[in-house]
N, C-alpha and C positions, 0 to 999 in steps of 0.2 A: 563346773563351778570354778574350780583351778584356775582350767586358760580363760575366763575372764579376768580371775584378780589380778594374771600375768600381765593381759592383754591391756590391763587399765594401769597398772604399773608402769610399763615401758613409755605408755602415753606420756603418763608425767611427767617422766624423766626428760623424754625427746622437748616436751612444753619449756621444763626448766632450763633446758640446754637454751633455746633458738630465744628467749627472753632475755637471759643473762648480757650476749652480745652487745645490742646496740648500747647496753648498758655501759662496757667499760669503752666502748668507743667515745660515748657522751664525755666521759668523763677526760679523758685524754684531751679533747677539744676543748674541753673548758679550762684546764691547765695551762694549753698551749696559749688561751686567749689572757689569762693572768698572767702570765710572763711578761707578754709583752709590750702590756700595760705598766709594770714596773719599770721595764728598760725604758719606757716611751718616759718616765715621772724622772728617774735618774738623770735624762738629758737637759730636760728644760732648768734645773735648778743651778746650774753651772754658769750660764749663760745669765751673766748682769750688764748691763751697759755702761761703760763707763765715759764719762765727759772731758773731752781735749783741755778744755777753757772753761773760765768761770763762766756760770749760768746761775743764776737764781733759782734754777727749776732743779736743781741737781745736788746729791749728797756727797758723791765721790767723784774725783779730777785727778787727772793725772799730771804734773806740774813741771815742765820738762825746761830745766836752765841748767846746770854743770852734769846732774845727773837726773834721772828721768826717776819722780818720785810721785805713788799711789796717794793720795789724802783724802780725807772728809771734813766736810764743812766744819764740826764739832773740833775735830785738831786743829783747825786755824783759831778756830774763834779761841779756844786755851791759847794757842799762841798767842795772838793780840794779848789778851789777859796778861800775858807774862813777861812781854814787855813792851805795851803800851806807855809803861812810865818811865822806862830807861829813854824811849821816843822821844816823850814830850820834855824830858831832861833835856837829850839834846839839841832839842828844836829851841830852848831859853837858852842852851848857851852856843850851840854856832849857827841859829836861822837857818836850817834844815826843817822842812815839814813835817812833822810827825808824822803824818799819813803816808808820806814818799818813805821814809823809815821805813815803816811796819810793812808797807806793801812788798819795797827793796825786800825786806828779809822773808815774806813770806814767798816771793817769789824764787831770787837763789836759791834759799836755803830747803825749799819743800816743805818750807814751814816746820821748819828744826828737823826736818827727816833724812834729807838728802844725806849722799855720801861727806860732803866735806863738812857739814853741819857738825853730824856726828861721828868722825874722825877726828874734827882740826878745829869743832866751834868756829869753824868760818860760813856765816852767816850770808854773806852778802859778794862773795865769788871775786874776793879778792886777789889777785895774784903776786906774784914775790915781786915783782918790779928791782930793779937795780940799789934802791933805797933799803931794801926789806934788809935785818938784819936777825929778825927771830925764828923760830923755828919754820919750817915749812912743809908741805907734804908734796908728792907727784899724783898728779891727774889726770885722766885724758877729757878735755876739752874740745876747743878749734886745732888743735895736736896734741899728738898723743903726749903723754905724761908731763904736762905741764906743772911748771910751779905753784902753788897756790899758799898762803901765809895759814900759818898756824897761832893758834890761838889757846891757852888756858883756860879759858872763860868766854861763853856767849857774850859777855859783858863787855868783854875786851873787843871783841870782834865790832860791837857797835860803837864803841868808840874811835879804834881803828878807822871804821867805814867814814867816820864823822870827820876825823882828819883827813882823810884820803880826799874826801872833794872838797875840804878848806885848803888844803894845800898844794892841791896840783893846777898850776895858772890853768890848762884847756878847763876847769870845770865854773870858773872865777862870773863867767856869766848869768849862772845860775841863780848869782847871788845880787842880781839885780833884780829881779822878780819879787813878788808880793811875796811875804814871807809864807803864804796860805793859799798859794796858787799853784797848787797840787797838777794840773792841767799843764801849765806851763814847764813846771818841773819835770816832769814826765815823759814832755816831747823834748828838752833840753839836756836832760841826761843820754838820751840816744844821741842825739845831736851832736854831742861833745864826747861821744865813743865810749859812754859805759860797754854798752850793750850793741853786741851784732846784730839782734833781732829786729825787721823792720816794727815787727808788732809789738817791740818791749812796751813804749807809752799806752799804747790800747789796754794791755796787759796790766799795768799800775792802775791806770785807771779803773779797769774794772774792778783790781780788790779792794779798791778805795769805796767806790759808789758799791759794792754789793754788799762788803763788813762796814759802811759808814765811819770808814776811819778818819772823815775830814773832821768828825767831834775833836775829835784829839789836839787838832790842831785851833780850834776855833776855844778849846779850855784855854789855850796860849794865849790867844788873841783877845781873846775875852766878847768876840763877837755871839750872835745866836745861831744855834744849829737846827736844821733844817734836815731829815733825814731823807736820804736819796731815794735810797730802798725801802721802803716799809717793810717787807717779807721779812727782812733781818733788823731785830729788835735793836734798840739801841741801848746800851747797857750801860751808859754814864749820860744823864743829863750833864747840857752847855753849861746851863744855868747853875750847876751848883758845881763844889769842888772833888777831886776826887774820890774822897771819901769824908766821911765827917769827922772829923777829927776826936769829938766830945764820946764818941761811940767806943768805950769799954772792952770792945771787941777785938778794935785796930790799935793794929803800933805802927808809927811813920817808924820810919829806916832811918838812923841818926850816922853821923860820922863816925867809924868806925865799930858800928855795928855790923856783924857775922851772925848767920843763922845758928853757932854752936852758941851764941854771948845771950842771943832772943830766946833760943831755948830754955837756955838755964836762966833766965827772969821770969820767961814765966811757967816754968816746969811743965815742958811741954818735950818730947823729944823734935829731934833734928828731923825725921821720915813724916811725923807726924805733922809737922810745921810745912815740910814741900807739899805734902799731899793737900794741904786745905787753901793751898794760896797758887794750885799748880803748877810749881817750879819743876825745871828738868834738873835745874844744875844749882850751884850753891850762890850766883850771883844777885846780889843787892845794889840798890840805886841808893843815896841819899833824897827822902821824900817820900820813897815809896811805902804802900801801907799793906801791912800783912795784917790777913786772920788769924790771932792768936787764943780764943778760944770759942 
């Protein structure tokens, strides 16, 4: 009786031994297949596409004119927003197209990102020329550490730009063109040696017809606008004026108004005032309308 209950014993045991095995083999294998499925999930999220040139079909470009700058569609269009109306100011007073404006600067500047943007508020890759008497910084361009103007204010900087081609006779041509002939503008500024790039005009053009920024210049004109793009909203009808003026909400910019003067009118703070009208910097236009509450 004994050596059976041995005999059936040992059974067991030898049962439990040869069972166990394939057990932690499984299991090892199935570790080894979770692994690297992880590693395979970690690679692909890295990998986004990014767009050379404006396209319609794309959210992020890379915008390469003094310095080679990342953007999304949503930071231009803030751009526009924020100065659209310094634009269309100076398209009333020196016959500049607003849309050639806003394009000009979204293209130098990386739409406010680029290096001399935010270093020097130079906007539109001006350089020191023999004229320049204000500040300036070094850059590398078409050679290395070139002059480029410096600037106080984004504001200044589009004002600058605005004298820079009323003043320099090679630009004098431009201003024989329809004052809303963004097209012609375009290929005329290459033409006349803004820009190296053979594709600069293609280039304006396209930010023009992709953000519809020939509105801007057609509120000048008083002509109707027609939007190029549908895919990109257009965010100021022709037909009416920038803002409504009767609207509680908005303060036009008067002479000598400063965002500390708007603040304390309407007890609002100074952070609180950039943030709801999207400013970067502290620049005002005469005309322009801010959300004040």
């Amino acid at each position: 009786m004994l050596k059976k209950i041995i005999t059936l014993f040992i059974i067991a045991v030898l049962a439990s031994c040869s069972s166990s095995k394939p057990t932690i083999a499984t299991t090892k294998k199935q570790a080894a297949v979770k692994k690297n499925r992880t590693a395979s999930t970690k690679k692909g999220t890295y990998s986004k596409p990014i767009a050379k040139y404006p396209s319609a079909n794309t959210t992020t470009e890379v915008i390469q004119s003094t310095s080679k700058t990342v953007v999304t569609s949503d930071l231009i269009n803030n751009y526009i927003l924020q100065y659209k109306d310094i634009a269309m100011g100076n398209m009333q007073k020196y016959g500049i197209p607003a849309s050639i404006i806003l394009a000009q600067g979204i293209l130098e500047s990386g739409a406010g990102r680029g290096d001399l943007a935010v270093t020097a508020n130079n906007h539109f890759g001006i350089k020191c020329h023999k004229d320049w008497l204000g500040e300036s910084v070094r850059h590398d361009d078409d050679s290395a550490q070139e002059c480029f103007r410096k600037y106080n204010e984004a504001s200044e900087s589009y004002r600058d730009h605005a004298l820079f081609l009323v003043g320099k006779n090679r630009y004098a041509v431009l201003f024989t063109y329809e004052k809303d002939d963004y097209k012609a503008w375009s290929k005329g500024l290459r033409a006349c040696g803004y820009a190296t790039d053979p594709n600069y005009p293609d280039k304006l053009i396209g930010y023009i017809e992709r953000y519809n920024l020939h509105q801007y210049d057609c509120q000048i004109t008083g002509k109707n606008y027609t939007a190029i793009n549908k895919t990109e909203p257009v965010r100021i009808s022709s037909s009416s004026s920038v803002s409504n003026s009767d609207d509680p909400n908005l303060y036009e910019v008067q002479k000598g108004d400063t965002l500390y003067s708007i603040s304390k009118k309407f007890n609002i703070l100074v952070d609180d005032l950039k943030q709801k009208n999207n400013l970067m910097d502290n620049a005002l236009s005469i005309g322009q309308k801010l959300k004040v509450k």
